[in-house]
C-alpha positions as CSV (number, residue, x, y, z in Angstrom):
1,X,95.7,108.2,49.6
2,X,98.6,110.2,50.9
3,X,96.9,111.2,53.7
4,X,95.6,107.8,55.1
5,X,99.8,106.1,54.4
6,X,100.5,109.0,56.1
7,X,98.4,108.5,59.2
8,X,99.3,104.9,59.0
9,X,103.0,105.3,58.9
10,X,102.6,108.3,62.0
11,X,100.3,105.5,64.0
12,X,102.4,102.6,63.5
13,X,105.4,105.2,64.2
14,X,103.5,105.6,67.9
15,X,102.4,102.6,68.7
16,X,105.9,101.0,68.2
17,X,107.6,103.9,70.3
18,X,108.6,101.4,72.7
19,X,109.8,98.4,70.7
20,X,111.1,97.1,73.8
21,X,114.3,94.3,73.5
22,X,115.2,91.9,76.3
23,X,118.7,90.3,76.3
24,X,118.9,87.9,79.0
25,X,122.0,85.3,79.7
26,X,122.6,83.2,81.8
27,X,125.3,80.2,83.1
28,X,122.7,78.0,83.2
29,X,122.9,75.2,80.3
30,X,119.8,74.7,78.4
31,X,120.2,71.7,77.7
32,X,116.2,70.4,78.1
33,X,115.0,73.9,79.0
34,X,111.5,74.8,77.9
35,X,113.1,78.0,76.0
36,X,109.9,78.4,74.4
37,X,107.8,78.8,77.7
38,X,110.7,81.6,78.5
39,X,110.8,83.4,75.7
40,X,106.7,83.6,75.4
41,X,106.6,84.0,79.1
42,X,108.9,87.0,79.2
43,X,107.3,88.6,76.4
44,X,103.9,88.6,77.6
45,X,105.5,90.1,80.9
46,X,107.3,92.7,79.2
47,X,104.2,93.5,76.8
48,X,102.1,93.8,79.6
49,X,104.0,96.0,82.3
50,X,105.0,98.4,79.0
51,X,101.3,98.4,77.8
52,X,102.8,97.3,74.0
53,X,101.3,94.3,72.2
54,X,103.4,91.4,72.0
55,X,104.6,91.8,68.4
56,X,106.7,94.7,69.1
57,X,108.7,92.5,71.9
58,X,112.0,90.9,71.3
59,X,113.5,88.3,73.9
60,X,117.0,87.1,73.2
61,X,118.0,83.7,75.7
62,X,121.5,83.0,75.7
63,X,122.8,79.7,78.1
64,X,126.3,78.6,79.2
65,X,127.0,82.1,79.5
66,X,130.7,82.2,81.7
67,X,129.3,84.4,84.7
68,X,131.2,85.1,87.7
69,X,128.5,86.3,90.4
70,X,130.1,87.3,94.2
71,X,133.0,85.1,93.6
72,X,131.3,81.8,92.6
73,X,130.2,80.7,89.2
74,X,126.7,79.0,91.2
75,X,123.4,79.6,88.6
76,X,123.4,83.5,87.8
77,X,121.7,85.9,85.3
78,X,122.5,89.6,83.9
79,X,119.7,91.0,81.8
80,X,118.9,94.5,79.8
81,X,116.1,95.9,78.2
82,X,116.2,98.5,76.1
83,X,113.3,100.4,75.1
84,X,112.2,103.7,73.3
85,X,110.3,105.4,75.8
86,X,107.7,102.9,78.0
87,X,110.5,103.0,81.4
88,X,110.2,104.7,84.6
89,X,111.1,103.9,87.8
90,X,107.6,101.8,88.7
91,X,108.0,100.0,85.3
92,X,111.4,99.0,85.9
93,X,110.4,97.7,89.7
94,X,107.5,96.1,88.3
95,X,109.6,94.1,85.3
96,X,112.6,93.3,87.5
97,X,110.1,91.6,89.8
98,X,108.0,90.0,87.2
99,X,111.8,88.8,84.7
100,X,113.4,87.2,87.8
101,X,110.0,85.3,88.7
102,X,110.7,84.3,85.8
103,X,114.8,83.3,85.7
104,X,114.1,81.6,89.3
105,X,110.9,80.0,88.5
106,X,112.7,78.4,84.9
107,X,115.6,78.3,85.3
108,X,116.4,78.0,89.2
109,X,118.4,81.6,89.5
110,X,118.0,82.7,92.8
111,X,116.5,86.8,92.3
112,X,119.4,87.9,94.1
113,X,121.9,86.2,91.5
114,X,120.0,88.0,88.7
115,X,121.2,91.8,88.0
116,X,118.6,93.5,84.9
117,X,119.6,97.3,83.3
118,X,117.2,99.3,81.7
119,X,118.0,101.3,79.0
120,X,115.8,104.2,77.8
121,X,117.1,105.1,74.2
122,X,115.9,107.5,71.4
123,X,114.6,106.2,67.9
124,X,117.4,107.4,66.4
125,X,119.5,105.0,68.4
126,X,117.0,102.2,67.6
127,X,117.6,100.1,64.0
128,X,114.8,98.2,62.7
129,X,113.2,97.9,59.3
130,X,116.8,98.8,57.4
131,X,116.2,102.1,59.2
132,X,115.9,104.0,62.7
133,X,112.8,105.2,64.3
């Protein structure tokens, strides 16, 4: 019995390497937004340019942001995802084209009023579960 928790904990340890988390605000109001179709179209992005089933994503939305973008306070959006392991330079192109799609197509952000970080973090720098990976 030890042996098959122990395989369990080690696979569910490797398949949530990545736990990938998306923070995304925005000046935007949302006010009679669709947050829903946002936040379950952002995840599926992010699940599917990481290669992580959509369980293990988070997506935080946050509106009426104050953001100063260039000088002007027009519609703007700063965004970072954080991830344990799962980034590289063609991931990050691929989900900083596929997030503003997303930010311009919702929420009318031009792409180049949307700035997104990555952040590629160890386990140990990762809390979930009352615990770190």
């Amino acid at each position: 019995v030890l042996k098959i928790s122990s395989y369990f904990h080690s696979d569910l340890e490797r398949d949530i390497e990545t736990m990938p988390c998306l923070n995304l605000s925005t000046n935007v109001n949302l006010d009679g937004v669709d947050t829903s179709s946002i936040l379950s179209e952002a995840t599926s992005t992010v699940a599917t340019i990481i290669g992580k089933p959509e369980s293990y994503v988070m997506i935080v939305l946050k509106g009426s942001v104050p953001i100063s973008f260039g000088g002007t306070e027009q519609p703007a959006a700063y965004g970072e995802l954080v991830s344990i392991g799962g980034l590289n330079p063609d991931v990050n192109k691929k989900l900083s084209a596929a997030i503003s799609a997303i930010i311009e197509t919702k929420l009318s952000v031009p792409k180049s009023r949307f700035f997104l970080k990555f952040y590629d973090t160890k386990g140990s720098n990762f809390g979930w579960n009352g615990s770190t990976f």
